[in-house]
C-alpha positions in Angstrom: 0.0 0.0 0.0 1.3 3.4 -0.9 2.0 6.1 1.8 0.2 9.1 1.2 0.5 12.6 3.0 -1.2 15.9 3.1 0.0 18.7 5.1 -2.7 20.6 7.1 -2.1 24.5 7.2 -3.9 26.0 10.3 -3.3 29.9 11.0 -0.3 30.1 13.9 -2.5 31.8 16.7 -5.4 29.1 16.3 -2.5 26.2 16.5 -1.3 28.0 19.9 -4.8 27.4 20.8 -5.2 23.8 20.7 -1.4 23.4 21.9 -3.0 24.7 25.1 -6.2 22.7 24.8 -4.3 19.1 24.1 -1.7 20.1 26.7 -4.6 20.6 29.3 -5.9 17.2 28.2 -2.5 15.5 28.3 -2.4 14.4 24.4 -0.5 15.3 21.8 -1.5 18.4 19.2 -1.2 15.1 16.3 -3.4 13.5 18.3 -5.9 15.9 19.3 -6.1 17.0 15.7 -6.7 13.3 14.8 -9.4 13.0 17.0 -11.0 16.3 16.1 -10.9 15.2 12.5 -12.1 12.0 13.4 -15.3 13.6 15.3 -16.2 15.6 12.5 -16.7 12.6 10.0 -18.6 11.1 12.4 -21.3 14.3 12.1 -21.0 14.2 8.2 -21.4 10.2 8.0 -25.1 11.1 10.0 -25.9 13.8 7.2 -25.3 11.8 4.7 -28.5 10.7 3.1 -27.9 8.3 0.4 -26.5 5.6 2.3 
């Protein structure tokens, strides 16, 4: 399987804001961003109407 990656560009002063958030939470800003991405599919697999 082939490795594929994609950078995500978030503004400077919004990734010093989930720094602090993750750090609070004790994970890691990857991680965090993993599971906020994860989260959100979740809300767009319930929208999705033709399944």
């Amino acid at each position: 399987m082939e490795k594929k990656e994609k950078l995500l560009r978030i503004p400077i002063n919004q990734y010093e804001k989930l720094v602090k958030i993750s750090q609070k939470l004790g994970i890691s800003i990857n991680e965090f961003i993993l599971i906020a991405i994860a989260e959100r599919i979740k809300s767009f697999a319930l929208l999705d109407t033709d399944g």
